[in-house]
Biopython code that builds the backbone (N, CA, C, O; Angstrom):
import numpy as np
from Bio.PDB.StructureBuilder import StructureBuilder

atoms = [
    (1, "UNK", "N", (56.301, 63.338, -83.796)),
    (1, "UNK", "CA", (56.549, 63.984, -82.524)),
    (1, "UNK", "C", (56.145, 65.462, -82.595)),
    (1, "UNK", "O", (55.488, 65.974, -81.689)),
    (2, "UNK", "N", (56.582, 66.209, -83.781)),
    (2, "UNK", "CA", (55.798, 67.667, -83.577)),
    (2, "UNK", "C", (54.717, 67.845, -83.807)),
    (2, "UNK", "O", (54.364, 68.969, -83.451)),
    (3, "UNK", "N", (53.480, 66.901, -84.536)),
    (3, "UNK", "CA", (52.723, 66.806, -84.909)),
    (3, "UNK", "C", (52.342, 67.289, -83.251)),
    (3, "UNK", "O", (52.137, 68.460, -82.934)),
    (4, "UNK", "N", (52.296, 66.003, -82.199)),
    (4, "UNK", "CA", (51.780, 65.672, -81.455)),
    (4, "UNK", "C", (52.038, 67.216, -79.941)),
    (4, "UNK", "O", (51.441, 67.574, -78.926)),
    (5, "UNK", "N", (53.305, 67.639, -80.737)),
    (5, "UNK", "CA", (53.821, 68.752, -79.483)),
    (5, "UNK", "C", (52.797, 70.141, -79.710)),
    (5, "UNK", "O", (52.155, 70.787, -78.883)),
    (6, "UNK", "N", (52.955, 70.315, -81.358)),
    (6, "UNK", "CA", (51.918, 72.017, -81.835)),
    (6, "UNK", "C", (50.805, 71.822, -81.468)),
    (6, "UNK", "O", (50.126, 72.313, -82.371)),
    (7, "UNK", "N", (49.815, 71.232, -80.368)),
    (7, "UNK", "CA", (48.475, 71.929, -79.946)),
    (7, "UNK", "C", (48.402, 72.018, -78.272)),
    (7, "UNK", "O", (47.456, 72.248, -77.518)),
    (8, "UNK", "N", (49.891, 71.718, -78.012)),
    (8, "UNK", "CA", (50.394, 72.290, -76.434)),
    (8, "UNK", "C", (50.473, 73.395, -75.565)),
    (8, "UNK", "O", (50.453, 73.484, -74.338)),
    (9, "UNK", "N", (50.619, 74.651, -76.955)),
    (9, "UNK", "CA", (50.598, 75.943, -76.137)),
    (9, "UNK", "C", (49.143, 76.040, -76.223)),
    (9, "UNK", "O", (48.830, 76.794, -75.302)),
    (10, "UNK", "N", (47.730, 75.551, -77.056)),
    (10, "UNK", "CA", (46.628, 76.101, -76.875)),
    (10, "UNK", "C", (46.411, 75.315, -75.223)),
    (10, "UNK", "O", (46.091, 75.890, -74.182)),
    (11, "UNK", "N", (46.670, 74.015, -75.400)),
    (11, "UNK", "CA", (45.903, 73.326, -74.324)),
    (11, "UNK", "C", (46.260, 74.217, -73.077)),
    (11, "UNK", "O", (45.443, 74.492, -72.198)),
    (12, "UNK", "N", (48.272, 74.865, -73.105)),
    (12, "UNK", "CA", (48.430, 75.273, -71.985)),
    (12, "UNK", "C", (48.109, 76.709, -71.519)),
    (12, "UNK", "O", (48.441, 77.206, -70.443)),
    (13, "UNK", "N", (47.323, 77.360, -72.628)),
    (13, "UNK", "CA", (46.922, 78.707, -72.803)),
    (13, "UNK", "C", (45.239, 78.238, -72.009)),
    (13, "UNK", "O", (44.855, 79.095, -71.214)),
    (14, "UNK", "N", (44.455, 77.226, -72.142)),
    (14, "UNK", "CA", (43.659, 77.012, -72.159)),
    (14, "UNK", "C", (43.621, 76.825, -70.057)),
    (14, "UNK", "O", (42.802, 77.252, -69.244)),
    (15, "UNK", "N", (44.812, 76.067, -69.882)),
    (15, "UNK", "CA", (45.001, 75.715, -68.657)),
    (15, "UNK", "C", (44.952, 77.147, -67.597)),
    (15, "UNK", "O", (44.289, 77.272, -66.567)),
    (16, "UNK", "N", (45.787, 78.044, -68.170)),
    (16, "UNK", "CA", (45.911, 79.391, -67.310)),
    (16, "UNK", "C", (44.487, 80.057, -67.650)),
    (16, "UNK", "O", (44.461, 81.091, -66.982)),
    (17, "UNK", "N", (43.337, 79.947, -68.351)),
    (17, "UNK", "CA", (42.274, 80.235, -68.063)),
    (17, "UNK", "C", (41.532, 79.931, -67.486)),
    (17, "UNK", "O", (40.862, 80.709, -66.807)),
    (18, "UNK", "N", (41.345, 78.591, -67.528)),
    (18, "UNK", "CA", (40.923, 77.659, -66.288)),
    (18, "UNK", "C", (41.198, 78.360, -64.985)),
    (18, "UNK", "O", (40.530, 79.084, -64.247)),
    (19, "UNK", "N", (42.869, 77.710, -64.964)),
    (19, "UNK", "CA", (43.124, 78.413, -63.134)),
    (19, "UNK", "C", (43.156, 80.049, -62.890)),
    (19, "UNK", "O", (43.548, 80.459, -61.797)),
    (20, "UNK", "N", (42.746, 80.972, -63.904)),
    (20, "UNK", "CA", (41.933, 82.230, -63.643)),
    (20, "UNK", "C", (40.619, 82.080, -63.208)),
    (20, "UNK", "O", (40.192, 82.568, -62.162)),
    (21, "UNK", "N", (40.002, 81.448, -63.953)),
    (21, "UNK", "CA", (38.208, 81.423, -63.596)),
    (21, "UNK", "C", (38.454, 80.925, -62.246)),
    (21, "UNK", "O", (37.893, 81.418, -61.267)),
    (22, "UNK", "N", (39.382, 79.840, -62.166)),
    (22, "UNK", "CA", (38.553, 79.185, -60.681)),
    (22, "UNK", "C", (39.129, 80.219, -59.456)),
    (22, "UNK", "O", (38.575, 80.327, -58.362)),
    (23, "UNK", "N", (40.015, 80.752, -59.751)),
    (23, "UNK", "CA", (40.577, 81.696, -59.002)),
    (23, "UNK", "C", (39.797, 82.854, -58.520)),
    (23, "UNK", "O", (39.648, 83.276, -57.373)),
    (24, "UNK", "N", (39.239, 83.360, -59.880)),
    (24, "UNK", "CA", (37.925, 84.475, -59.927)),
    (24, "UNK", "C", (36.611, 83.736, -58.831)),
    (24, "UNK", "O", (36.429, 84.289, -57.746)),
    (25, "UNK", "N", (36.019, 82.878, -59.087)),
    (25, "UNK", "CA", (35.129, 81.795, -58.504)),
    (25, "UNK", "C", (35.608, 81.976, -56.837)),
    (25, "UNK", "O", (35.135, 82.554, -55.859)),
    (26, "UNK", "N", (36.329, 81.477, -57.001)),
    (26, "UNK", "CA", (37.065, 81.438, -55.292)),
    (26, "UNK", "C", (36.893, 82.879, -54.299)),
    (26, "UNK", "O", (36.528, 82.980, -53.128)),
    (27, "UNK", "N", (37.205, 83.650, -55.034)),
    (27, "UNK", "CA", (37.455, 85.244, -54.793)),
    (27, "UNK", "C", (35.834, 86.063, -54.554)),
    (27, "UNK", "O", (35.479, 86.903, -53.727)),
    (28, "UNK", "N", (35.146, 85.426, -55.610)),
    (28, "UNK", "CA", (33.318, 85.117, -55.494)),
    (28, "UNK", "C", (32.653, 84.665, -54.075)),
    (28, "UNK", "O", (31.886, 85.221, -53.289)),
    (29, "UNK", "N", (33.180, 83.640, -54.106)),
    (29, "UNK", "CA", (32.634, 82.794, -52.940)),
    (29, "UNK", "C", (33.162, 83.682, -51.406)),
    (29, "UNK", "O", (32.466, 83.990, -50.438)),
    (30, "UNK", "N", (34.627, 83.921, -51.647)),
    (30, "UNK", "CA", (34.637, 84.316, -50.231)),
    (30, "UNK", "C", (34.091, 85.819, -50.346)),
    (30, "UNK", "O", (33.462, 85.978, -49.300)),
    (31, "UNK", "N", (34.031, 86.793, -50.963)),
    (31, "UNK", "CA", (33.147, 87.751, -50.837)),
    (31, "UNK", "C", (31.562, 87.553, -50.351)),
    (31, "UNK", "O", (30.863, 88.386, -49.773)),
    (32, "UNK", "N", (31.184, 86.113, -50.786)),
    (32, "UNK", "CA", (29.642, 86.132, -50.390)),
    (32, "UNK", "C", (29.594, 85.760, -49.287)),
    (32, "UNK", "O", (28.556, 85.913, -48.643)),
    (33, "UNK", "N", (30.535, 85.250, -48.824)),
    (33, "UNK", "CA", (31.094, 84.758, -47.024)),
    (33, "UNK", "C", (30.926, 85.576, -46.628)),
    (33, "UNK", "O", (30.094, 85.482, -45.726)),
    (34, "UNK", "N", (31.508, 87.103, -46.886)),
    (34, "UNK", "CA", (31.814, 88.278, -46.119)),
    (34, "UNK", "C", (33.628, 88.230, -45.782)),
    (34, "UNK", "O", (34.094, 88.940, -44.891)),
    (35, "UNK", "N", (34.313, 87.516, -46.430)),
    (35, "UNK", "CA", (35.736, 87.108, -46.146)),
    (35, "UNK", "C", (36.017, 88.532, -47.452)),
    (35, "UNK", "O", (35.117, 89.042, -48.119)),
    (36, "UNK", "N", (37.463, 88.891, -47.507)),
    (36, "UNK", "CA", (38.153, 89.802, -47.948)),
    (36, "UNK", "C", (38.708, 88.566, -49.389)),
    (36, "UNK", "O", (38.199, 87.447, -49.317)),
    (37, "UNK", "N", (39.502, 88.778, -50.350)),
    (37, "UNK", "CA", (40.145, 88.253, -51.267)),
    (37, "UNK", "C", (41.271, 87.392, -50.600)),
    (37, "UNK", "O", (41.947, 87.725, -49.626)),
    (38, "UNK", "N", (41.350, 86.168, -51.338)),
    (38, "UNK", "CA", (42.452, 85.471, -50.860)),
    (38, "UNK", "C", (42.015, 84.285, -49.860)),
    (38, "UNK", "O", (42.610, 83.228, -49.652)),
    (39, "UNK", "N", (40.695, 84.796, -49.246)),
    (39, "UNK", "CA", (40.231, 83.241, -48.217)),
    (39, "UNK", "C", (39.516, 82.895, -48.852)),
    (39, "UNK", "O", (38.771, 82.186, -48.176)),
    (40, "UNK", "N", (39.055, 82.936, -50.277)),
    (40, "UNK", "CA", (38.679, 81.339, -51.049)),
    (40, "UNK", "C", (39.087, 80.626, -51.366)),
    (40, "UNK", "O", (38.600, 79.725, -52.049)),
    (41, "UNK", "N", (40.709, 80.815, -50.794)),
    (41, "UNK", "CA", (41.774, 79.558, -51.472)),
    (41, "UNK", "C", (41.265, 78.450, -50.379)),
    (41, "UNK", "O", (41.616, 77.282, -50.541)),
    (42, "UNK", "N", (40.330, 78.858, -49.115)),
    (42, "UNK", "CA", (40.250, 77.778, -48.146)),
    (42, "UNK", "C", (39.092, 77.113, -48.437)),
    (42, "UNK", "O", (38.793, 76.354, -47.516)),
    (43, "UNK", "N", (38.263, 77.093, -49.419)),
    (43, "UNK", "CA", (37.018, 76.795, -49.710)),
    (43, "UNK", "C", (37.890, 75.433, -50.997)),
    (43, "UNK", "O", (38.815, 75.374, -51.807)),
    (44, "UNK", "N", (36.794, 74.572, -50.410)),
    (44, "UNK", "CA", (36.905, 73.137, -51.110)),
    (44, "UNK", "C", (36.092, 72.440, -51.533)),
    (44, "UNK", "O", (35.702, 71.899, -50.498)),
    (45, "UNK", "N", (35.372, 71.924, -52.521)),
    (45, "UNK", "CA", (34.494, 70.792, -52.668)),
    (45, "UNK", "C", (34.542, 69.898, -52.380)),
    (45, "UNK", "O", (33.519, 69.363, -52.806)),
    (46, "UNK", "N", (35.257, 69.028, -51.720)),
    (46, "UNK", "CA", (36.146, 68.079, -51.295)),
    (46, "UNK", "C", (35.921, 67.628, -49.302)),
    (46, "UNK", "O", (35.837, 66.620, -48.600)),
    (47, "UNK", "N", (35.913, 69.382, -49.119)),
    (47, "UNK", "CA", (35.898, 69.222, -47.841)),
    (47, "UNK", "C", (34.259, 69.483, -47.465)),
    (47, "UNK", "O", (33.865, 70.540, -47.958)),
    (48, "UNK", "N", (33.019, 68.606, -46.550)),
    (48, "UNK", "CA", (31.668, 68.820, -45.935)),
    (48, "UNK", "C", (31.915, 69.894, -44.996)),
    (48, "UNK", "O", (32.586, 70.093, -43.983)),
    (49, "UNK", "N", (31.110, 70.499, -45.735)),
    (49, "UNK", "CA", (30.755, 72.082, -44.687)),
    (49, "UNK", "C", (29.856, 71.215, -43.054)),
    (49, "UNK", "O", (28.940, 70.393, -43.054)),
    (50, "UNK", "N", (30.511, 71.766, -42.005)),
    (50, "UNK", "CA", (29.704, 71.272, -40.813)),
    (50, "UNK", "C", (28.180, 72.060, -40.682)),
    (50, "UNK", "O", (27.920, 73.263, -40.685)),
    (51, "UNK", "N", (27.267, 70.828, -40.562)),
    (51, "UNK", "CA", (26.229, 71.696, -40.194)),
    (51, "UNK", "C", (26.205, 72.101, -38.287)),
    (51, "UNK", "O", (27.019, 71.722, -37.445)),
    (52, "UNK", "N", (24.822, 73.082, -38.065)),
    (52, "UNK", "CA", (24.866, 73.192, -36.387)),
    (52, "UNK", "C", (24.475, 72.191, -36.224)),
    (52, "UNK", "O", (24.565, 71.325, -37.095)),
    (53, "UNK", "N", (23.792, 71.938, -34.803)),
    (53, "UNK", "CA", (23.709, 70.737, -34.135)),
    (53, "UNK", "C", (21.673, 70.560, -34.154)),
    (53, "UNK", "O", (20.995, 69.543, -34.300)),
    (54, "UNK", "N", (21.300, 71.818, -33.970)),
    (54, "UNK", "CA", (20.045, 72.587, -34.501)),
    (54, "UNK", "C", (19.619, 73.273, -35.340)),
    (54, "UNK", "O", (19.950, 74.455, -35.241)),
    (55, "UNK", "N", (18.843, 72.948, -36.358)),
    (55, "UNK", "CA", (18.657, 74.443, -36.747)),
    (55, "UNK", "C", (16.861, 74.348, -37.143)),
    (55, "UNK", "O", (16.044, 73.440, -37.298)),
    (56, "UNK", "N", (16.852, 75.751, -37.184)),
    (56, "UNK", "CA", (15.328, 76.372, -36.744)),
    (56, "UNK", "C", (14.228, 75.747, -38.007)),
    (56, "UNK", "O", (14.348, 75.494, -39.206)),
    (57, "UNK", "N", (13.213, 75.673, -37.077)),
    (57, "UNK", "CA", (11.841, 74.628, -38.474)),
    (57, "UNK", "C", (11.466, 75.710, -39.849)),
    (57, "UNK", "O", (10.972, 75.362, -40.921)),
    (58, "UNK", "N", (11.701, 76.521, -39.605)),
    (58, "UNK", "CA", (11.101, 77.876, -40.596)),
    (58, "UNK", "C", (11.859, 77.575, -41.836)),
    (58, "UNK", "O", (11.407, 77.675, -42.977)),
    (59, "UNK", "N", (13.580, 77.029, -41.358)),
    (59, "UNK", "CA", (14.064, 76.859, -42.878)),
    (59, "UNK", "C", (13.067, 75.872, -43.646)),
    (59, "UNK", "O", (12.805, 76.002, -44.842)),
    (60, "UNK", "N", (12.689, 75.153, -43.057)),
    (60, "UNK", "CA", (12.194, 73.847, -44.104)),
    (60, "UNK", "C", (11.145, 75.035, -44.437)),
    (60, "UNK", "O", (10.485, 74.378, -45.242)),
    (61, "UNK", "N", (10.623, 76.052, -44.422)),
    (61, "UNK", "CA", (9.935, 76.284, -45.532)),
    (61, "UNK", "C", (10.242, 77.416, -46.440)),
    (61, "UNK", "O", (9.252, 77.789, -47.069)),
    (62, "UNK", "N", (11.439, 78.129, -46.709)),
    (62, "UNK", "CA", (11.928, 78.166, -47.652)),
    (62, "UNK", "C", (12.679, 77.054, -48.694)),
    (62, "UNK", "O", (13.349, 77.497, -49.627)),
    (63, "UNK", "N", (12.559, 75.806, -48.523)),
    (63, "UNK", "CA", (12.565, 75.034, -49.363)),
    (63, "UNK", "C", (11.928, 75.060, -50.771)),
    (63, "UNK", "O", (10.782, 74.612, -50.814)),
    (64, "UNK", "N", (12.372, 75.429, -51.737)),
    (64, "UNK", "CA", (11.497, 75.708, -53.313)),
    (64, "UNK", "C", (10.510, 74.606, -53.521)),
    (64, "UNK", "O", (9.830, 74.890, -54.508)),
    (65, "UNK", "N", (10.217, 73.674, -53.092)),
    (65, "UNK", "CA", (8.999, 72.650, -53.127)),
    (65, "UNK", "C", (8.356, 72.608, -52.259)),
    (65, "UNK", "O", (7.632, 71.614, -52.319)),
    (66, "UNK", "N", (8.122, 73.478, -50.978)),
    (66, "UNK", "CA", (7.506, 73.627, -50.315)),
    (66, "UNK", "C", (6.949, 74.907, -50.520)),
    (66, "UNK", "O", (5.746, 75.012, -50.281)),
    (67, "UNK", "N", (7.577, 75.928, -50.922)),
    (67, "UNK", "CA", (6.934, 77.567, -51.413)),
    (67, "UNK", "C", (6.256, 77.382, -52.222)),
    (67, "UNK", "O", (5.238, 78.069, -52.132)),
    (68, "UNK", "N", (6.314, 76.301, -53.631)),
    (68, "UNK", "CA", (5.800, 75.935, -54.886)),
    (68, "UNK", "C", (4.513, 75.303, -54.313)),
    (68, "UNK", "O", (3.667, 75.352, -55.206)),
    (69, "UNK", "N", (3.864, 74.570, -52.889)),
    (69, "UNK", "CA", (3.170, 73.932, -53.054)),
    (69, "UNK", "C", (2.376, 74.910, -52.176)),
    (69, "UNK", "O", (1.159, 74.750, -52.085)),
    (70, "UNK", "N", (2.968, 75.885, -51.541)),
    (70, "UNK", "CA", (2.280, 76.633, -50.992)),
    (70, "UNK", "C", (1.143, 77.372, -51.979)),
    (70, "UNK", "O", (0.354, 78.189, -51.507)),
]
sb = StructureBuilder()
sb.init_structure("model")
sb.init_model(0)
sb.init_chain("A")
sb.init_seg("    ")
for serial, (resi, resn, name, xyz) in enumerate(atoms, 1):
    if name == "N":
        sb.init_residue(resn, " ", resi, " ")
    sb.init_atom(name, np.array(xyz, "f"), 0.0, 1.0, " ", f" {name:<3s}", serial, name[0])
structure = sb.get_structure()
């Protein structure tokens, strides 16, 4: 049983770095939004970003395989 308990504080030392980075990450993302700290807790992988209903032909050519073939 202690065998199995002594590599618990690394894993759980390991855990609060984790939920720092992703925290940091989050805090990333909504800055590149233009959002302030704290609204990347609303950002999800989980959840499909809506696209518009249109959008303009020019993107398709910033596409990297289309610049490349340019």
């Amino acid at each position: 049983m202690s065998q199995a308990e002594a590599p618990l504080p690394e894993y759980e030392r390991q855990v609060d770095i984790h939920g720092e980075e992703i925290a940091l990450a989050r805090n990333q993302l909504a800055a590149l939004a233009g959002d302030g700290p704290g609204a990347g807790e609303a950002f999800s992988l989980a959840t499909p970003l809506p696209l518009p209903s249109s959008l303009p032909a020019e993107l398709v050519g910033h596409r990297p395989d289309i610049v490349a073939a340019r």
